[in-house]
N, C-alpha and C positions, 0 to 999 in steps of 0.2 A: 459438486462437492463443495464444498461448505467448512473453513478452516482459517488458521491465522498463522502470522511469520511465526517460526517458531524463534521461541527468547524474546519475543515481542512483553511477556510480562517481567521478564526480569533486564530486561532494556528499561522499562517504563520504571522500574522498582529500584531501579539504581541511580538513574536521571530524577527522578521528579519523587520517588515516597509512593505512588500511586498506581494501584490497579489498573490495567491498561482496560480501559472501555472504548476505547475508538472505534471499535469495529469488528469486521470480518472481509475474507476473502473468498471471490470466486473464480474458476478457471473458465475455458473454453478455448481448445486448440492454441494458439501461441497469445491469449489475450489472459491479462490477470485484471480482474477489475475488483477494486477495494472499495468493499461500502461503509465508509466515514459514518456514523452515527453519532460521534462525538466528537470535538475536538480538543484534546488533552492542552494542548497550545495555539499560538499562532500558527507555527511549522509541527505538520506530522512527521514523527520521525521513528523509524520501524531498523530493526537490526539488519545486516549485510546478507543475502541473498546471493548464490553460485549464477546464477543467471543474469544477463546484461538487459536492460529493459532501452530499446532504442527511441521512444516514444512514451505519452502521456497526456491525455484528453481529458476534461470532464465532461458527462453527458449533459449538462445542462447547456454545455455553450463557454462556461466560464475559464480562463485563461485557469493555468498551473503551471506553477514554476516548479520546477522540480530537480533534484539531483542525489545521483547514486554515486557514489565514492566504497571505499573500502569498508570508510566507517557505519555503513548505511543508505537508506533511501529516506530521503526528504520532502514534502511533498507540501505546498502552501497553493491556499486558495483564499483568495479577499474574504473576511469576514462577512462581508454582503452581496459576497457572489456565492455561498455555499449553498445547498438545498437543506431544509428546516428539518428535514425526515430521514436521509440516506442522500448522502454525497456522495456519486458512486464518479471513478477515477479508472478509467479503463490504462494497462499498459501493454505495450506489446513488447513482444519478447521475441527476438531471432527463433525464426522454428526448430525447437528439437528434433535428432532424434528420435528421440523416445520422447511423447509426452510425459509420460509418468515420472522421467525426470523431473521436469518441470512443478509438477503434482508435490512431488516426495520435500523440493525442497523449500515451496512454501508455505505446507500445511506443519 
């Protein structure tokens, strides 16, 4: 399934004037991994999430500094350590319940 944070464009349209083009999200059991296609800034920064993310990788190898607070999740990756095509950022997330929690609240 194939989705984005929701309010990710009116986060983006409040903060910056701009249409959010960064990306997209996908799931799989307790992993959300976000494919960066663009980067609006140096720091990704996507709206507050119900969910605690205890973890955050990139697949290419490249360090991410990352952090979730109330006001959101943040997500920074060296300008020349990103990938040119899909910077994709896997996070894990404490296993639900229910997936479809999961699903509902970051699509």
């Amino acid at each position: 399934m194939i989705g984005k944070f929701p309010g990710a464009w009116e986060f983006v349209r409040v903060n910056s004037g701009k249409v959010p083009l960064w990306g997209a999200s996908t799931h799989r059991a307790n992993k959300v991994f976000l494919h960066i296609l663009s980067w609006p800034a140096e720091t990704l920064r996507l709206p507050p999430v119900k969910q605690t993310f205890n973890s955050a990788r990139c697949f290419n190898g490249a360090p991410v500094q990352w952090k979730q607070t109330d006001g959101g999740l943040e997500i920074s990756i060296a300008a020349g350590q990103r990938d040119a095509l899909d910077t994709i950022v896997e996070l894990t997330v404490e296993k639900c319940k229910w997936q479809r929690r999961l699903i509902r609240g970051l699509n």
